[in-house]
C-alpha positions in Angstrom: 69.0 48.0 -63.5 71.0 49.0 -60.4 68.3 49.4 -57.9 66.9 47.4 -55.1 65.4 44.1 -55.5 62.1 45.5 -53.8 62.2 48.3 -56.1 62.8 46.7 -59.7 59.6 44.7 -58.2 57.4 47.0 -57.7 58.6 49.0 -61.1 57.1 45.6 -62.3 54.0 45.6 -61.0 54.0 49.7 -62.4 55.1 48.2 -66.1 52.7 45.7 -66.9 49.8 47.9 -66.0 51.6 50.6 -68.3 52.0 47.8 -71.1 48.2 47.3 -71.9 47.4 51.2 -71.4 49.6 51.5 -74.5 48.2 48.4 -76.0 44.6 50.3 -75.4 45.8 53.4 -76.6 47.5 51.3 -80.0 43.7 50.0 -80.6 42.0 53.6 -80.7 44.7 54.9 -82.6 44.8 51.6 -85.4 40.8 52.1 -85.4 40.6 55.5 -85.1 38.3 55.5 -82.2 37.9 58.3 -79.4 38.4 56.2 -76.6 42.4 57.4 -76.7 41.9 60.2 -74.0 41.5 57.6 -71.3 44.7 55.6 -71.9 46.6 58.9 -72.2 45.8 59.8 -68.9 46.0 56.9 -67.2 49.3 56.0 -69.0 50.6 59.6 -68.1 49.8 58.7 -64.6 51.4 55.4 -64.5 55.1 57.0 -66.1 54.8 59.5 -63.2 55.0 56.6 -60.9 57.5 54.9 -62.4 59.1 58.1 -62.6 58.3 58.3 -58.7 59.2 55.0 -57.6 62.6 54.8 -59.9 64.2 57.9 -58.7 62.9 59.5 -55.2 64.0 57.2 -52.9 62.4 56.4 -50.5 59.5 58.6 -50.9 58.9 57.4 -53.8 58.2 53.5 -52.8 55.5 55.5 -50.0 53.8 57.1 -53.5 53.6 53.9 -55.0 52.2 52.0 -51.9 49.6 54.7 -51.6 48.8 54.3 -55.7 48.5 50.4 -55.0 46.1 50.8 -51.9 44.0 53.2 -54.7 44.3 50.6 -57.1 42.7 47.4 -56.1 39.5 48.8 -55.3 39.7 50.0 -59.3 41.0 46.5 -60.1 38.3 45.0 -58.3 35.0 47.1 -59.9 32.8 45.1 -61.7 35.3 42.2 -60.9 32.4 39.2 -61.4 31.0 41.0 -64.9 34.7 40.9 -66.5 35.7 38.1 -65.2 32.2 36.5 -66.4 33.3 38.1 -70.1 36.5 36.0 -71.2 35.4 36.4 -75.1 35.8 40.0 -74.7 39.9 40.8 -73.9 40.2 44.3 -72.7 37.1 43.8 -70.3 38.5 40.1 -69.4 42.4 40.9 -69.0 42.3 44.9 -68.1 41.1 45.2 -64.9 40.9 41.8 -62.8 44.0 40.2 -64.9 46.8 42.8 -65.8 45.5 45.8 -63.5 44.8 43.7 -60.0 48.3 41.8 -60.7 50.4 44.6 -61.4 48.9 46.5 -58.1 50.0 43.1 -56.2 53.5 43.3 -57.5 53.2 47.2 -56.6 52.1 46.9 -53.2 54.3 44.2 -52.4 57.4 45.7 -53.5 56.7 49.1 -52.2 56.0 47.8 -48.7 59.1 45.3 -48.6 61.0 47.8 -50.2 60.3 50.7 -47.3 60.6 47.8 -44.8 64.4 46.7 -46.1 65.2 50.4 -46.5 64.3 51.9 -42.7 66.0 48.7 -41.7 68.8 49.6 -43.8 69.1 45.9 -45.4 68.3 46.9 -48.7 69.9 44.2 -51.4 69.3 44.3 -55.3 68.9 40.5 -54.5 65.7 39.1 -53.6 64.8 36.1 -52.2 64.5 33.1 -54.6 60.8 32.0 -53.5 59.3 35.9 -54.0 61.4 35.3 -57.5 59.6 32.1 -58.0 56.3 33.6 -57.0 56.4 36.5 -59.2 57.2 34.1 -62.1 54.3 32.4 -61.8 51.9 34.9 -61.0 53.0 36.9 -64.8 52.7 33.0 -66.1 48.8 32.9 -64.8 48.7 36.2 -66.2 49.8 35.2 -69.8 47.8 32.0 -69.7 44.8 34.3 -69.1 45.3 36.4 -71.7 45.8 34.1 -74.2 42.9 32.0 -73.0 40.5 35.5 -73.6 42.4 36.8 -77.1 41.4 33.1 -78.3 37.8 33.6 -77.4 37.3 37.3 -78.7 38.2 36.0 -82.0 36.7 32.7 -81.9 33.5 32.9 -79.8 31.6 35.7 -81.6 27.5 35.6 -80.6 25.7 36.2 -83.8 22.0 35.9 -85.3 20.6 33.4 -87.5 19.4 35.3 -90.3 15.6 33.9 -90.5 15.7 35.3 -86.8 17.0 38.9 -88.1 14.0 39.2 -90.2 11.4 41.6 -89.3 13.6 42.7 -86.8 14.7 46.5 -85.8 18.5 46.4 -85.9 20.0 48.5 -83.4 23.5 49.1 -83.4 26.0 49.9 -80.4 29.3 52.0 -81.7 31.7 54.3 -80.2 29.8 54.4 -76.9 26.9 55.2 -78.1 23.5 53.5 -79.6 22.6 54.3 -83.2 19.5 55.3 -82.4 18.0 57.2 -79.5 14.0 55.9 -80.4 12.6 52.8 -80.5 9.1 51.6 -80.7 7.7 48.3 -80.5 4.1 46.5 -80.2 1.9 46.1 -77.2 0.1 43.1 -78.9 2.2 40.5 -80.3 6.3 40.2 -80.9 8.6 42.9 -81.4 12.1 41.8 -82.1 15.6 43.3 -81.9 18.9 42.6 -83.2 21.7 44.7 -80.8 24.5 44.5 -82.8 28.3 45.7 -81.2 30.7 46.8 -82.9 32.7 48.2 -80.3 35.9 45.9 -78.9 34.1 45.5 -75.0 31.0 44.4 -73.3 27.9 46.0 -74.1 24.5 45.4 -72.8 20.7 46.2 -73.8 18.9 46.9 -70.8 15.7 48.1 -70.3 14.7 47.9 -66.4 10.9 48.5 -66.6 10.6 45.2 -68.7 13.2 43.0 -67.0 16.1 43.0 -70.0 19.2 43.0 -69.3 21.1 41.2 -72.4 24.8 41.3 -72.9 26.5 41.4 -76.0 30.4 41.0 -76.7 33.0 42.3 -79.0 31.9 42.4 -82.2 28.7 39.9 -82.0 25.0 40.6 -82.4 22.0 39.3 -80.1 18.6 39.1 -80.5 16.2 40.8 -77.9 12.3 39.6 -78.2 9.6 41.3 -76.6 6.3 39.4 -76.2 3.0 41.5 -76.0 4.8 44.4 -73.5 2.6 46.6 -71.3 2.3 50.1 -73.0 4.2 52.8 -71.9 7.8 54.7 -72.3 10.6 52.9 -71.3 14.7 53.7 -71.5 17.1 51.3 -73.2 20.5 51.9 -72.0 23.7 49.8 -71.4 24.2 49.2 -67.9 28.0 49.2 -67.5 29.6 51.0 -65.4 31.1 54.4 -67.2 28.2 53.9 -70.4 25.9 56.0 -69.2 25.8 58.0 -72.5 24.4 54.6 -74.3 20.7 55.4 -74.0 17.7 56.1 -75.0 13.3 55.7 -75.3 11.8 52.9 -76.4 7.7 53.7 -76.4 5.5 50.6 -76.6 1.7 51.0 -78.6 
């Protein structure tokens, strides 16, 4: 690729964030889930900018400093939940792995790049420790993601099944709960087993009676509640973009 060291850099940065949009839209396609909309969009954007970057020069390393100034607060949402998550990939490696090191790589070689360009000492050689830092930041990177696809296949939560007896199964799927009623006991024990079948975080919250229980990829949890004060309460998942995951729970 004829084009300056600074540049190929920060098409880098643009690349690996466009390499796991596709890998995210590959898994709602292979499953045949709805969640391909969002990857289409996004990935849309990120060709644009590669677009941008590759062949406007120099404007074009401006619009990519711009898009990596946008990106790390995006990178950074919900940073301590995913990072908290490593048995769940795409919540793990998305955002504070893949997303926040390809905005680095952006933002670096956009601004060195304008830099070596106004000063009219642009090279298509960089200098050999930048080369040795990039290697090793996409070596952390790989590490990482390894580390979390090991643990979404390996560390899958489930219930014993004496515990799943009696219980209400309640089942998280396609961003949605499969149920929007729940009841439970005022006297005694009501139990539930969340189940997710989705390939991310969920959670079972419900604020009035202080639960707030995650479950990962794949894996089921149990949720008991001890003699609850009577009332209507909403169960919902609280992260960030699940809002549609809820619904009542009235105690008796």
């Amino acid at each position: 690729m004829n084009r300056p060291y600074y540049t190929r850099l920060a098409l880098l940065g643009l690349c690996l964030y466009l390499s796991f949009v596709v890998l995210l839209l590959a898994l709602s396609l292979a499953l045949q889930r709805s969640e391909w909309v969002y990857p289409c969009v996004v990935g849309s954007i990120a060709l644009a900018l590669i677009a941008a970057v590759y062949f406007w020069q120099p404007w074009g390393l401006v619009v990519g400093l711009v898009a990596g100034l946008i990106g790390i607060p995006f990178s950074l949402d919900g940073v301590r939940d995913n990072l908290s998550s490593p048995n769940s990939f795409i919540d793990f490696a998305y955002r504070p792995v893949v997303a926040l090191a390809g905005t680095l790589l952006l933002i670096t070689g956009c601004s060195l790049g304008l830099v070596q360009h106004f000063r009219k000492r642009t090279s298509t050689e960089g200098p050999r420790i930048v080369s040795y830092g990039v290697a090793g930041l996409l070596g952390i990177v790989a590490v990482l993601c390894l580390y979390s696809v090991v643990l979404t296949f390996t560390d899958v939560e489930s219930v014993s099944a004496a515990d799943k007896q009696g219980a209400t199964l309640v089942t998280a799927r396609d961003f949605k709960f499969d149920t929007a009623n729940l009841s439970a006991k005022a006297s005694g024990e009501t139990r539930f087993v969340v189940r997710n079948r989705d390939y991310i975080v969920h959670t079972f919250t419900i604020d009035g009676l202080g639960i707030d229980s995650k479950v990962g990829p794949k894996g089921e949890i149990l949720v008991v509640l001890d003699a609850p004060e009577a009332g209507s309460y909403t169960f919902h998942c609280s992260v960030p973009g699940h809002e549609s995951m809820r619904g009542t729970l009235v105690v008796e």
